[in-house]
C-alpha positions in Angstrom: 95.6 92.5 98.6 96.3 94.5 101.9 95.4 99.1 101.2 96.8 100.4 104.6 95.5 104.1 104.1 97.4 107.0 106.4 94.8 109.7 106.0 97.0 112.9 105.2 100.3 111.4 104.8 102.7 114.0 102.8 105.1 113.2 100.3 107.2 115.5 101.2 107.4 114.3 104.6 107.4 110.4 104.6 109.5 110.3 101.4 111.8 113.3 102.7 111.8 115.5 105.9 110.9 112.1 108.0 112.0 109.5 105.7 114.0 108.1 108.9 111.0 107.9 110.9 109.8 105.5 108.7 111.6 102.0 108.0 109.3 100.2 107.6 107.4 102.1 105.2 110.5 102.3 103.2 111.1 99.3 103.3 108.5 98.8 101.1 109.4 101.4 98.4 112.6 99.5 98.3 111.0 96.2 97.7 108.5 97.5 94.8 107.1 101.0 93.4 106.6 104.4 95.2 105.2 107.7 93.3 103.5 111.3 94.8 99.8 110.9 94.4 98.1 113.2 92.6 94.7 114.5 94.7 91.6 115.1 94.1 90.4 118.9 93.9 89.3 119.6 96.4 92.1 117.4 98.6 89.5 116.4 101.5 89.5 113.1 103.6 85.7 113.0 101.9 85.2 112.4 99.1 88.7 111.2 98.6 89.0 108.0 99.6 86.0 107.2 98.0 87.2 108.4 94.6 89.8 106.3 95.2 88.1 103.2 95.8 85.5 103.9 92.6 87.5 105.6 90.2 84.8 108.7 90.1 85.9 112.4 91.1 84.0 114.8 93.4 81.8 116.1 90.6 80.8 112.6 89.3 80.1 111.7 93.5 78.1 114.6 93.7 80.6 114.8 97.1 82.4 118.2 97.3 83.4 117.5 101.1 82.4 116.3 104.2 79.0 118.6 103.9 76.9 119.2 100.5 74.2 121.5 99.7 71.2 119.0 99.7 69.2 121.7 97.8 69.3 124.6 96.3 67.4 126.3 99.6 69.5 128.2 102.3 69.0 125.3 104.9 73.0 125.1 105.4 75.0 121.6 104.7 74.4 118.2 105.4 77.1 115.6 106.4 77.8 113.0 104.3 77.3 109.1 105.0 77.9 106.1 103.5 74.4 105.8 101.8 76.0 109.1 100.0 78.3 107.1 97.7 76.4 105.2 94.6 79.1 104.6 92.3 80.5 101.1 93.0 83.4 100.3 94.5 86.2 97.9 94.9 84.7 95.7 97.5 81.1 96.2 95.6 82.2 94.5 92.9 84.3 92.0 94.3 81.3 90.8 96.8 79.4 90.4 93.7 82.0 87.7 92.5 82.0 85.8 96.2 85.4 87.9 97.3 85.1 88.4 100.4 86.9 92.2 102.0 87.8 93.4 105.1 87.1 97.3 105.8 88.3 99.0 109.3 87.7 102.7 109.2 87.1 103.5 105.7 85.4 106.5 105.2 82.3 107.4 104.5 81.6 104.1 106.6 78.9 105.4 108.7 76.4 104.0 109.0 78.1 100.6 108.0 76.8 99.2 105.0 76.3 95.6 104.6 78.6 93.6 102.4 80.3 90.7 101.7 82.8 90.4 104.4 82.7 92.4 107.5 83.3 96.2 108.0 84.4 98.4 111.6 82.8 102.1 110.7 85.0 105.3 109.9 86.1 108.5 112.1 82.1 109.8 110.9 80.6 107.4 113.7 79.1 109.4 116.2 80.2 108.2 120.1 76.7 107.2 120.7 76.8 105.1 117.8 74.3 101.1 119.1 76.1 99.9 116.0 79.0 100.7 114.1 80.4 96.9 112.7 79.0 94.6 109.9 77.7 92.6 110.8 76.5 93.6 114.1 78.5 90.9 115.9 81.6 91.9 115.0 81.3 94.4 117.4 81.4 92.2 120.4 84.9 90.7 118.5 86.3 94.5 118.3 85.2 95.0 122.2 87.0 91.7 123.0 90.4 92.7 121.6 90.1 96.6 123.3 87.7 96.4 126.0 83.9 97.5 125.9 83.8 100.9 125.2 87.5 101.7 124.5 87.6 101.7 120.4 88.2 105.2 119.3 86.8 106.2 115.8 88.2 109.9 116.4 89.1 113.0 118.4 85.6 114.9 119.3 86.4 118.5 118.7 90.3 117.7 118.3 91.0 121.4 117.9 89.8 122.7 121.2 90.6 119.8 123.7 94.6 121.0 124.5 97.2 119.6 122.4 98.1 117.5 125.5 95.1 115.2 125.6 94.8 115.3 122.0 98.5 113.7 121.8 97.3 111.5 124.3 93.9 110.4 122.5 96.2 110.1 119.0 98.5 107.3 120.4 95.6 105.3 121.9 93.7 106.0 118.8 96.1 104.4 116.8 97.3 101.5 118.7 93.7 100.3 118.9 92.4 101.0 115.8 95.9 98.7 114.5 95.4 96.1 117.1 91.8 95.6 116.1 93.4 95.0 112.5 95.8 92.8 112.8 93.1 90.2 115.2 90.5 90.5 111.9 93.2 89.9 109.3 93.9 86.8 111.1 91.0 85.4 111.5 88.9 86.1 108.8 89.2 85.0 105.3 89.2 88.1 103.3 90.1 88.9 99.9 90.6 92.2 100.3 91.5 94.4 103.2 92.0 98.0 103.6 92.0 100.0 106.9 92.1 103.8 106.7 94.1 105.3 110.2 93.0 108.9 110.4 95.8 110.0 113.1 98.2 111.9 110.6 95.8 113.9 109.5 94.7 114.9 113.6 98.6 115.2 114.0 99.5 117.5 111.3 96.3 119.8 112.3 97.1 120.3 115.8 101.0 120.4 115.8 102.3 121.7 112.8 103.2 125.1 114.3 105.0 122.9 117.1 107.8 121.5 114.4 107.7 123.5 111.7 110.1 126.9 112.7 108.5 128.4 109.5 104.9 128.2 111.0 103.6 131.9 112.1 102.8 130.1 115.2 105.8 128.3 116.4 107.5 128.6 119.6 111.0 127.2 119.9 111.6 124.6 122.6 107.8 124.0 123.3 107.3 120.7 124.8 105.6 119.2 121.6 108.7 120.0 119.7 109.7 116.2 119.1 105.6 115.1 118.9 105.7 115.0 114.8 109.0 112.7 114.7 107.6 110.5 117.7 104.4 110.0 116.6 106.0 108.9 112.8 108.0 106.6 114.0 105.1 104.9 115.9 103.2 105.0 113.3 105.4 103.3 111.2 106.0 100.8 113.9 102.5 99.7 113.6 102.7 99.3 110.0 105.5 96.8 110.3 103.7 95.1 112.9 100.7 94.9 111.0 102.4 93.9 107.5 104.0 91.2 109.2 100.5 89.3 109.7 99.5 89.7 106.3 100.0 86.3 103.8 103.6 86.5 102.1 101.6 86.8 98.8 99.7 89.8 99.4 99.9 92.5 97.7 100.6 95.1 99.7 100.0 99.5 99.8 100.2 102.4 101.4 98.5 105.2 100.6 97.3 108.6 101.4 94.2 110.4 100.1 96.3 114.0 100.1 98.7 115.6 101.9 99.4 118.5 104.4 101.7 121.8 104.4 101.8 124.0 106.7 99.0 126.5 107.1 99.8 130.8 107.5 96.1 131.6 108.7 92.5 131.8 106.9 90.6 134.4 105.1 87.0 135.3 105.7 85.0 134.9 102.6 81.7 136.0 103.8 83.5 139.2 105.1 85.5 139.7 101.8 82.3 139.1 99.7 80.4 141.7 102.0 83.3 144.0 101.3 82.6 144.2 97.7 79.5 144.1 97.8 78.3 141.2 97.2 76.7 139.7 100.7 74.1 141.9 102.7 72.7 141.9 106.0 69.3 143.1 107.0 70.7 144.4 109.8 74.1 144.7 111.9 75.8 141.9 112.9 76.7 142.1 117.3 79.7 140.3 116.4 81.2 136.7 114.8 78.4 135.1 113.5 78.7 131.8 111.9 77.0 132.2 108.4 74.1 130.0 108.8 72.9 131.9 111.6 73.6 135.4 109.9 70.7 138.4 108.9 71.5 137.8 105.0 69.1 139.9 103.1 68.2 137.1 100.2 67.0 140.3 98.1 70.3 142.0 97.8 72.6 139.3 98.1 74.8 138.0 95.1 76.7 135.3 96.5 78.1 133.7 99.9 80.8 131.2 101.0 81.3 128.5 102.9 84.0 127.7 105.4 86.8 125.0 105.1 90.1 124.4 103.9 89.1 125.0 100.6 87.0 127.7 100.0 83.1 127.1 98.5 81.4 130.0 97.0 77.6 129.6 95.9 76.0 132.1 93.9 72.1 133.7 94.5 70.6 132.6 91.0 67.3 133.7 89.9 64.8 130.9 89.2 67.4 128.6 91.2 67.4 129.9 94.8 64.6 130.9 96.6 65.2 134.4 96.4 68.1 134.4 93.6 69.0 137.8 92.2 71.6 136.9 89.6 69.7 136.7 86.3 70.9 133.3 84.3 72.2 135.0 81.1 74.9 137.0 83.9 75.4 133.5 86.0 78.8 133.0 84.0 79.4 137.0 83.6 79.1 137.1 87.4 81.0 133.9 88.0 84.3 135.3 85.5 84.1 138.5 87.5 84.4 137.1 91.3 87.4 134.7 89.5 89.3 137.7 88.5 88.7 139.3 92.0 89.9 137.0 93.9 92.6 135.5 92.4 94.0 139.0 92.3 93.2 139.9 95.8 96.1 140.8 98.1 97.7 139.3 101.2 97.5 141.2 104.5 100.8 142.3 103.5 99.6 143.9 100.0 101.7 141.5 97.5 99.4 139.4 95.4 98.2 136.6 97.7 98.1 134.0 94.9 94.7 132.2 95.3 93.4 130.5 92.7 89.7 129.9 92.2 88.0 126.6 89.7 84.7 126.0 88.1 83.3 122.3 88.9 82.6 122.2 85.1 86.2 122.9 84.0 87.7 120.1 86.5 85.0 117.4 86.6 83.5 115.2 83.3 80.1 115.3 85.2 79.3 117.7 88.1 76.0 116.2 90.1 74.4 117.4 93.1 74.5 120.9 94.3 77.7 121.9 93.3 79.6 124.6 94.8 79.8 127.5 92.1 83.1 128.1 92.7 86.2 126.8 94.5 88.2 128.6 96.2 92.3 127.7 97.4 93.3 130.8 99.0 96.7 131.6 99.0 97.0 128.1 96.7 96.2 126.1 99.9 98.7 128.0 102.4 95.3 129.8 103.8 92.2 128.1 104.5 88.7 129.7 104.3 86.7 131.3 107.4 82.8 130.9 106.9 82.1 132.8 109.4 81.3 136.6 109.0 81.6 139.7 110.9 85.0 139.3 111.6 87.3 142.5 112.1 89.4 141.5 109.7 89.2 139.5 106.1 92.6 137.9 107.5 92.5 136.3 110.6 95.1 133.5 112.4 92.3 132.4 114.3 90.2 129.5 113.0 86.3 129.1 113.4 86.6 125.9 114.2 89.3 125.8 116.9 93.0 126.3 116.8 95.1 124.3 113.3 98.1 125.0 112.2 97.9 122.7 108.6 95.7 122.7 105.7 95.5 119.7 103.2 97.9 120.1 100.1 97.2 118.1 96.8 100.2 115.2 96.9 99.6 112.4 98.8 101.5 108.9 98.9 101.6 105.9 97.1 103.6 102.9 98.1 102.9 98.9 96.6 105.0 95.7 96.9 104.2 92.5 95.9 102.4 92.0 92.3 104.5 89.9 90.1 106.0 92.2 86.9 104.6 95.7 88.6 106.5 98.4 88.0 109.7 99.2 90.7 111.0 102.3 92.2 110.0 106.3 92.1 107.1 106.2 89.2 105.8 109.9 88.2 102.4 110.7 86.8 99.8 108.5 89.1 96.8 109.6 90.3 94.2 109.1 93.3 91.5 107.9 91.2 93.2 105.7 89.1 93.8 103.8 92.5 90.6 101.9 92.3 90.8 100.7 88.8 94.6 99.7 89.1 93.0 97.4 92.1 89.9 96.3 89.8 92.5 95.2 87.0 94.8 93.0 89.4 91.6 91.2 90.7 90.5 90.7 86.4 87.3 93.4 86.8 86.5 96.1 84.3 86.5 99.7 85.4 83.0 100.3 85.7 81.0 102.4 82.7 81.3 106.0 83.3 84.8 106.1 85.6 87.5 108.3 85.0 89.9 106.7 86.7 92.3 103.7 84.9 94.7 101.4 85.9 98.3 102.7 86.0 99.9 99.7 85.2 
């Protein structure tokens, strides 16, 4: 079996508005089974794929996004790594029956784990990274195919380098990552393979407003007008390329983790909660000031938030926090009240701005970890959160982290060919995490205890 993962790939996009840009990939559908993927909430790179690949959600992870709340202290986030993920997962289980997979940037893959088969680490890896292959060797086999030096795991601050070089960085980015793929899959003798290619989502973030004439942002006849179109079709040329080495009896997908729409601006939550009162300073703030560095007077503070495309708010319990205020018998009183605030909280234009706010405990079987108290889609997804406070305005266009012009939507892809009797074209109702137990079942392994994911077929 063959899981080529195209991190942020819409449905509405490769199975509509770009269809054309994408033969190959169609191809496919036309040979098996094709559904929208349902996401995870929230839809982020992490901890999606690894719900995919165990069947768990977010809540059962303990993984609410690329960083987590190790504690219940205000020491900020920590950044997930592979060592974060305990449930197991596909290749887990199959090492433990002598299968032997093949992983090339799935994420969380760094640092990369041992296992039986070989592994190149995920878009995570720092660039200073001594060792990002398993087993260490491999590395001098990756260098070999692309030259000492030359592999690219991701774009370093992809939102401030200049949508020039980024465009630049994306096509390299991709051609090696694909060439490096297509030598392991011939000469290794895997069981399983599954690469994860994290240039859509890099795409869609920095060039939306340059296609989409119903961004804020866009510019008729700007020079990266066509970039969206070209950079599909190439793409989808290296998924040809690449399913064209793989055994003619592999089962072959494509998948996405989530999608991506198009992204009107983001709303400061730290500036919103201290406009009703619920976040204090000790003293004034000289200007933007991310939160983590901001004056917050612990005493008189009920809650703050956190930045992202989704939005997490954490509330100041007594007995729980350091220096919590909200009593326990009010945690759900306050909770209920900040739900109805906010999801009837107007736009910058005064109409209702339609965000829509979740407890972990009504969406997951099992929240672990530090949990955010509540999650927040703003605008449901069309605005992303600002963590930052001291901003002039609770709206903004301008991100904290750098110029985007997309925020991750909940449908992603699904695509398989190959598995004799499956199920043949558009099938509704499947869903990321049942992914990873569809794959168990075709290789004759029980979903693990305590998954909530099952096979669709």
């Amino acid at each position: 079996m063959a899981v080529i993962g195209l991190d942020c790939a819409p449905a509405k996009l490769v199975f509509g508005d770009l269809a054309d840009e994408m033969p190959n990939v169609h191809k496919l559908m036309s040979q098996g089974m094709h559904a929208d993927l349902a996401s995870i909430t929230p839809p982020i790179t992490v901890p999606a794929w690894a719900c995919s690949m165990t069947g768990n959600t977010p809540g059962q992870l303990g993984i609410y996004g690329f960083r987590n709340r190790r504690d219940n202290t205000y020491d900020g986030l920590s950044i997930v790594t592979s060592e974060s993920v305990k449930q197991p997962t596909v290749w887990d289980l199959l090492g433990q029956r002598g299968m032997k997979s093949l992983l090339i940037g799935v994420p969380p893959g760094y640092p990369p784990k041992a296992l039986e088969g070989w592994r190149v680490s995920c878009f995570l890896t720092p660039p200073s990274a001594k060792t990002f292959t398993y087993p260490g060797e491999l590395r001098a086999e990756v260098e070999e195919e692309i030259g000492a030096g030359n592999y690219i795991f991701d774009i370093p601050n992809f939102r401030e380098k200049g949508v020039g070089f980024v465009l630049e960085q994306l096509w390299a980015m991709t051609k090696r990552r694909f060439a490096v793929a297509r030598r392991l899959i011939k000469n290794k003798p895997w069981d399983f393979f599954m690469m994860v290619e994290m240039g859509l989502d890099r795409l869609q973030h920095v060039f939306w407003q340059c296609w989409d004439p119903m961004h804020p942002k866009y510019e008729p006849g700007n020079p990266f007008e066509s970039a969206f179109q070209d950079y599909f079709r190439y793409l989808d040329s290296e998924v040809g390329s690449l399913i064209e080495t793989l055994p003619d009896d592999c089962v072959t997908i494509v998948m996405s983790d989530h999608g991506a729409r198009r992204m009107e601006g983001g709303v400061c939550i730290n500036d919103w909660l201290s406009r009703e009162g619920y976040l204090s300073m000790t003293e004034s703030l000289a200007g933007i000031t991310p939160i983590s560095k901001a004056p917050i007077d612990w005493g008189r503070t009920v809650a703050w938030g956190d930045g992202g495309y989704y939005g997490r708010l954490f509330l100041n319990v007594k007995g729980r926090e350091p220096n919590g205020v909200v009593e326990s018998e009010r945690y759900e009183e306050v909770r209920d009240e900040l739900v109805a605030k906010l999801e009837a909280a107007p736009g910058p234009d005064g109409d209702l701005l339609g965000t829509r706010v979740f407890k972990p405990q009504d969406v997951y079987p099992d929240v672990r970890g530090v949990a955010p108290d509540l999650i927040v889609y703003f605008g449901d997804l069309d605005w992303r959160s600002v963590g930052t406070v001291g901003n002039p305005d609770v709206f903004t266009h301008e991100n904290d982290t750098g110029p985007d012009g997309a925020n991750h939507d909940r449908t992603g892809i699904f695509v398989m060919t190959g598995l004799p009797g499956q199920p043949t074209g558009r099938v509704d109702g499947l869903s990321l995490i049942d992914v990873g137990p569809t794959i168990m079942e075709m290789f004759d392994i029980e979903t693990p205890q305590g998954a909530t994911g099952r096979s669709f077929l």
